[in-house]
C-alpha positions as CSV (number, residue, x, y, z in Angstrom):
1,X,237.2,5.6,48.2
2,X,236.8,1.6,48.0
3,X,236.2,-0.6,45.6
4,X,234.5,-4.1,47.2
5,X,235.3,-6.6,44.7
6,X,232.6,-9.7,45.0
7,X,232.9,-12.3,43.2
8,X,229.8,-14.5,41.5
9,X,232.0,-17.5,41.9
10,X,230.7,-17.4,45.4
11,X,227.3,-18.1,44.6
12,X,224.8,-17.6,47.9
13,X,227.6,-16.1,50.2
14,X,228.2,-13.0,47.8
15,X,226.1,-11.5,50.4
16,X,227.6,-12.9,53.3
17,X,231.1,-12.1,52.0
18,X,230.4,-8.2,51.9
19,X,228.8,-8.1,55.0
20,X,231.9,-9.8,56.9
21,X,234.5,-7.9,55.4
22,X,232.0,-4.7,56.2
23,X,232.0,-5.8,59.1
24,X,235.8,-6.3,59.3
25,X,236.4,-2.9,58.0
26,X,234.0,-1.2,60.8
27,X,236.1,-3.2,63.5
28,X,239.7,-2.1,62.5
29,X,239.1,1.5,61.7
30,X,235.3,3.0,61.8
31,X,236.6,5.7,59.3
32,X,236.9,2.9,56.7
33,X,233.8,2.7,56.7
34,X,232.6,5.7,56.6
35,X,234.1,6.2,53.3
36,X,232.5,6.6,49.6
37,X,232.4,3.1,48.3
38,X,231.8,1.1,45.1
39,X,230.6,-2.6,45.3
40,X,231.6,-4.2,42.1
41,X,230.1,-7.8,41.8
42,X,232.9,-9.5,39.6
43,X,232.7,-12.9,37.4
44,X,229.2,-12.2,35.6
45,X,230.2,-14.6,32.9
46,X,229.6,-17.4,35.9
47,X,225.7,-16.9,35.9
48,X,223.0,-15.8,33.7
49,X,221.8,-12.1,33.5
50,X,218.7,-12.4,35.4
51,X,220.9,-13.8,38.0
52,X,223.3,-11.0,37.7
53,X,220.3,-8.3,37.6
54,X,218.9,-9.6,40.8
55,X,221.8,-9.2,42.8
56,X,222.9,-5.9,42.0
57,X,219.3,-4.9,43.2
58,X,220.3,-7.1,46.3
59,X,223.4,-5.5,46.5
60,X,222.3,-1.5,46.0
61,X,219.5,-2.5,49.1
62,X,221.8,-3.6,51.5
63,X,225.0,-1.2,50.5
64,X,222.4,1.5,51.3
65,X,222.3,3.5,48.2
66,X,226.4,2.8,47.4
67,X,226.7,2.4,43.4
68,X,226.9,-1.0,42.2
69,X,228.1,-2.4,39.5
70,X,228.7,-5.9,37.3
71,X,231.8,-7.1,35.4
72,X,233.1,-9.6,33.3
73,X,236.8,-9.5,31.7
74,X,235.2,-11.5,28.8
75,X,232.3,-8.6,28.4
76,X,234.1,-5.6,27.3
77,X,231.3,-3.4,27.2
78,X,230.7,-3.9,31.0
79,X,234.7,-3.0,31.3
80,X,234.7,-0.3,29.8
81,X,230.9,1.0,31.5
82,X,232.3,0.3,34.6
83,X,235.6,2.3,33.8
84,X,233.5,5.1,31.7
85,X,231.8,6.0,35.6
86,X,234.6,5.2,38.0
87,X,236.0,8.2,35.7
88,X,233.3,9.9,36.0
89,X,233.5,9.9,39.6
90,X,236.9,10.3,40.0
91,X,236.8,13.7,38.3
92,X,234.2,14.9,40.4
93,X,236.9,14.5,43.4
């Protein structure tokens, strides 16, 4: 499994940031990206939530049905949501 960390501190090359190191990880090794993968769009506390709402739509469009999912260290509810189904998923391994 991978975790794609994007941050919001990029601001309009989120998008292109994933899609080059998709890209990257297709070149080196096609397996890598073939694998189960989690995009986790980091640094909400950056933006607003509308902003943060329209790019994980964004994100779950391009990533072709991968689960997506905010943080902020300084939202602990979205910690602990995020941690609350990356268990979840882990135990179904």
């Amino acid at each position: 499994m991978l975790i794609h960390l994007v941050s919001f501190e990029n601001g309009a090359d989120m998008m292109k940031t994933y899609k080059t190191i998709r890209k990257e990880l297709e070149q080196f090794d096609e397996s890598l990206a073939e694998k189960e993968e989690i995009v986790l769009l980091t640094k909400t506390d950056v933006t607003d939530a509308k902003t943060v709402a329209k790019k994980i739509t964004e994100f779950k469009k391009i990533s072709r049905g991968k689960k997506v999912y905010a943080i902020s260290l300084f939202d602990d509810a979205s910690i602990k949501e995020f941690k609350d189904e990356l268990i979840k998923i882990l135990r179904k391994k």
